[in-house]
N, C-alpha and C positions, 0 to 999 in steps of 0.2 A: 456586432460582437462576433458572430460567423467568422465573418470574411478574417476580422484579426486572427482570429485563435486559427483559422483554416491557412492563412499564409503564413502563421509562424511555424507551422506543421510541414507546410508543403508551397514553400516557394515557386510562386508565379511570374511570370515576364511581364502579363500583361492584365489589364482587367477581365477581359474575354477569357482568359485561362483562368481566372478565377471565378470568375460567375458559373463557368462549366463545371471546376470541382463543386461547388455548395450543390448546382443543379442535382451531379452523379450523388451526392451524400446526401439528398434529401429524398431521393428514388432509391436508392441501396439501402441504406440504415435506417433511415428516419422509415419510412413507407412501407420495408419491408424484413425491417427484425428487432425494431422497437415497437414495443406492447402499450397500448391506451386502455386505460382504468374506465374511461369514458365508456369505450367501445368494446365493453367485456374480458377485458385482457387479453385481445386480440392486437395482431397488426391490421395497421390498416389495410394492408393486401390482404391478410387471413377474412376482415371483417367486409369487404365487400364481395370474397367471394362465396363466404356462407348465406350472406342478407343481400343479395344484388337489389338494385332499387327497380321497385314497382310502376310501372307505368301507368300514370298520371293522365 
């Protein structure tokens, strides 16, 4: 569902050009300025650089 709604936005040549945009929109947007209810209303960037993980 991505990929459509990502190529009716942004026309790609090839599948490689589109696996690249979803990749840069799920490291840009998604990971770094949408907020999870989960995860305190943080992003996920915000939320693992407050709680970094514990060595196990």
């Amino acid at each position: 569902m991505l990929r459509q709604r990502l190529h009716r936005v942004v026309p790609q040549r090839s599948e490689e050009g589109t696996k690249k945009s979803i990749f840069e929109y799920i490291e840009v947007f998604y990971n770094n300025q949408r907020i999870h209810s989960e995860i305190g209303y943080h992003t996920p960037s915000d939320y693992e650089r407050i709680y970094p993980r514990q060595a196990a």
